[in-house]
C-alpha positions as CSV (number, residue, x, y, z in Angstrom):
1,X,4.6,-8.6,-14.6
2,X,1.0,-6.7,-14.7
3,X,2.4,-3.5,-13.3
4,X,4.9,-1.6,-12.4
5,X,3.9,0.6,-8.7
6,X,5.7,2.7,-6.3
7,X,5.1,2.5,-2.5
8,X,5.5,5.6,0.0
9,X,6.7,4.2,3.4
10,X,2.9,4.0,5.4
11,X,2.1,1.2,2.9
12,X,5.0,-0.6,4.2
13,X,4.2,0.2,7.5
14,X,0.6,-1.0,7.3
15,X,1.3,-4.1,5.9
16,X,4.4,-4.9,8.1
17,X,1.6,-4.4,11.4
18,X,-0.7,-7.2,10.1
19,X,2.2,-9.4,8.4
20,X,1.1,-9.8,5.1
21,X,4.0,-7.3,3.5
22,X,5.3,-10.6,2.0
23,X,1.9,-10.8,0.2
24,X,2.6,-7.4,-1.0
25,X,5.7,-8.9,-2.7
26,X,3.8,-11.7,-4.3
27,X,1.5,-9.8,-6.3
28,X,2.8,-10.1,-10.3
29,X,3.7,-6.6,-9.6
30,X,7.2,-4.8,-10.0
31,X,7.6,-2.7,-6.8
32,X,10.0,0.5,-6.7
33,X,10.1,2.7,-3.6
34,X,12.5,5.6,-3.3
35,X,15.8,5.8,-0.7
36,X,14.3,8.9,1.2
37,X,11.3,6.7,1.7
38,X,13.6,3.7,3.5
39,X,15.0,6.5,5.7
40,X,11.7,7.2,6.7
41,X,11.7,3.3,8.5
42,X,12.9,4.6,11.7
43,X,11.9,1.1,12.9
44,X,15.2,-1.1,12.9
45,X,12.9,-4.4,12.2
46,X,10.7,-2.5,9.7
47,X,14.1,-1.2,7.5
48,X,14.9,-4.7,7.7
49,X,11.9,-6.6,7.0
50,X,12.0,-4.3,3.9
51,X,15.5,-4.4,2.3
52,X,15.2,-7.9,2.7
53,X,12.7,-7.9,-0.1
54,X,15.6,-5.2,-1.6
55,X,18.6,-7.9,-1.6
56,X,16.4,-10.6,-3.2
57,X,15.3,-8.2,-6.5
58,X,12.0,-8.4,-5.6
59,X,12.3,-4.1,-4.4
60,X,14.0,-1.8,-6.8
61,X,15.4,1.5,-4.7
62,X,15.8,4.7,-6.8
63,X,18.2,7.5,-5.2
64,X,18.3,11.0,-6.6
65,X,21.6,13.0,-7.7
66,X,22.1,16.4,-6.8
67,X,20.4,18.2,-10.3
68,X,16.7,15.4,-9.1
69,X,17.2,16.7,-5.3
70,X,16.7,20.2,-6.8
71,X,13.8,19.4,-9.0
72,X,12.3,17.4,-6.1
73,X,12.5,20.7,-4.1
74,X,11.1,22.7,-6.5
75,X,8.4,19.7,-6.6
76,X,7.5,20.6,-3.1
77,X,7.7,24.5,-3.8
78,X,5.0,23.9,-5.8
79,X,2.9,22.0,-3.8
80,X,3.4,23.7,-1.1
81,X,0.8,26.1,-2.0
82,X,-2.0,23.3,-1.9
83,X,-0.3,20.5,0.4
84,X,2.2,20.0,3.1
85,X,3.5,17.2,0.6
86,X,7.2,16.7,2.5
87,X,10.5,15.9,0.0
88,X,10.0,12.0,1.0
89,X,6.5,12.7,-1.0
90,X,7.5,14.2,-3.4
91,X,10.2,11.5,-3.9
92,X,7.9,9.0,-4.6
93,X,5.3,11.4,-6.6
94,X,8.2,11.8,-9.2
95,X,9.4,8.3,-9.5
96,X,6.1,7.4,-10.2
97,X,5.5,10.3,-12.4
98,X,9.4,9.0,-14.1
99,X,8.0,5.2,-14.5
100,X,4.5,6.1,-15.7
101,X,2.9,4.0,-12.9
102,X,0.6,3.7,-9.8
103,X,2.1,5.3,-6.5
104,X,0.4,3.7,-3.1
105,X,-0.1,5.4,-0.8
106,X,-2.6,6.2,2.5
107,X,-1.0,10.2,2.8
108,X,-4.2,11.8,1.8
109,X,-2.0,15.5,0.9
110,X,0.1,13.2,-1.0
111,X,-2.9,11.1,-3.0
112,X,-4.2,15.1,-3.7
113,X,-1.5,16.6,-5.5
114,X,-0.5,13.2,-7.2
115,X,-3.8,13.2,-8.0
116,X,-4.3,17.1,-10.1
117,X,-0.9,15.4,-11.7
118,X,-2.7,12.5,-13.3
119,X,-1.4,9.9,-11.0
120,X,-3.2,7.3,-10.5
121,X,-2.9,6.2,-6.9
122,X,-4.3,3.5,-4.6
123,X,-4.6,2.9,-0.7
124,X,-4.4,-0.6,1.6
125,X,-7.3,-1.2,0.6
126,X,-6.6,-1.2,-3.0
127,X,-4.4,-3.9,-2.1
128,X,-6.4,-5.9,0.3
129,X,-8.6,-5.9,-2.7
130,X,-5.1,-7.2,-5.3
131,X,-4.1,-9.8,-2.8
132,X,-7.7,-10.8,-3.1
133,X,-8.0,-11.4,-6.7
134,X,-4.5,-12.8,-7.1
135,X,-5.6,-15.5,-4.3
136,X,-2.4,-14.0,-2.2
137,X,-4.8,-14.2,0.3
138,X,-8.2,-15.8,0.8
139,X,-11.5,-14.2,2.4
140,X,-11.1,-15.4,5.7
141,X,-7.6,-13.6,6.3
142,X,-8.6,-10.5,4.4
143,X,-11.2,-10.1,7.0
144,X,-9.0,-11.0,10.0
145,X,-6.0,-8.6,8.7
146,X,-8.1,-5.9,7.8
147,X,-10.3,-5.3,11.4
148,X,-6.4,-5.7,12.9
149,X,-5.0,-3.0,10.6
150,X,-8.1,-0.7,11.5
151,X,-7.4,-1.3,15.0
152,X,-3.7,0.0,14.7
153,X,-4.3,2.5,12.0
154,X,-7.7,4.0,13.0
155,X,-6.8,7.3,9.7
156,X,-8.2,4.6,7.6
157,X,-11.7,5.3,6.0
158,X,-13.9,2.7,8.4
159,X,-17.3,3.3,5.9
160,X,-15.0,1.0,3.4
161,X,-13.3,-1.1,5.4
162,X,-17.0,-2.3,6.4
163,X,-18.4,-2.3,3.2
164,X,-15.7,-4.7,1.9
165,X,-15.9,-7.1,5.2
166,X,-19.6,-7.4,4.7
167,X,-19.0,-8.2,0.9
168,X,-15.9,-10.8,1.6
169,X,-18.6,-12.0,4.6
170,X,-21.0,-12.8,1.8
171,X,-18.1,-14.1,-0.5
172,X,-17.4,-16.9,2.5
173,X,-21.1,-18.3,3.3
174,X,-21.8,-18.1,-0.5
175,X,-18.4,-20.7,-0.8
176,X,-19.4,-22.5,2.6
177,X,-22.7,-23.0,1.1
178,X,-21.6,-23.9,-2.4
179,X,-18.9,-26.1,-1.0
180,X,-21.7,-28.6,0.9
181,X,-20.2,-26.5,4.6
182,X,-22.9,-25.8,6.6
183,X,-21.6,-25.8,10.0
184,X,-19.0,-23.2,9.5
185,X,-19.1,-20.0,10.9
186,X,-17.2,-17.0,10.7
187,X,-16.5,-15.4,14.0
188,X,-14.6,-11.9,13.2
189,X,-15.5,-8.4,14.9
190,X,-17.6,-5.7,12.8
């Protein structure tokens, strides 16, 4: 494994609208996500889709006792004075606080007091960018997948989202070009 992460519910979300969570899942990564944040999948086919990837071992679920709930809402106390971070945030803030690890997430209250707590933390694009490098996903599909996730999920920051199509743009006529393919085109929205 590279890494161990934790993932708040709108990353599952995000990548269950453009159908690449199972590229998610294929990353050399070890996901954990927390129950509160699969009670957040109000979606029948989302909860689903999700603890699919729990009953093959590829999604490790933490739950909380009663003596974690209460540290959770003191959790929350505290960030209350800075953030409306909810319990299902603060769920996910301390497993990943507990494993020492990455948390993803797109909640930018959350990725703020994660953050002053020396979190490190990661968006979609962060994993656009994974599925990327681990060839999950080629240049082509990143584009496609990412214009249709902005089109859902207009929140996300559209300065980068065109940045990285214009670089995974070049990336493609720089391999059409090398590869002898000159009569390619890429036809994708901007």
């Amino acid at each position: 494994m590279e890494k161990i992460v934790v993932s708040d519910t709108n990353i599952f979300i995000d990548l269950i609208s453009v159908n690449l969570l199972d590229g998610f899942f294929s990353l050399p990564w070890e996901i954990h996500t927390t129950d509160m944040i699969m009670k957040e999948l109000k979606d029948s086919n989302q909860k689903a889709v999700v603890d699919a990837f729990r009953q093959l071992g590829n999604l490790k679920i933490k739950g909380f006792d009663g003596n974690e709930m209460l540290e959770l809402m003191r959790m929350r106390k505290r960030a209350s004075e800075s953030s409306n971070a909810s319990i299902q945030d603060c769920s996910v803030w301390k497993l990943a606080k507990n494993l020492n690890c990455s948390l993803l997430t797109g909640d930018n209250r959350l990725r703020k007091v994660v953050q002053k707590d020396n979190i490190e933390v990661h968006g979609i694009l962060y994993l656009f960018d994974k599925m990327l490098e681990h060839q999950v996903i080629n240049h082509e599909t990143a584009i496609t997948k990412l214009q249709s996730l902005f089109n859902i999920n207009s929140r996300l920051p559209k300065d980068e989202i065109d940045k990285r199509i214009e670089l995974w743009k070049a990336a493609l006529t720089a391999q059409w070009k090398f590869s002898g393919d000159k009569h390619k085109s890429l036809q994708v929205d901007t």
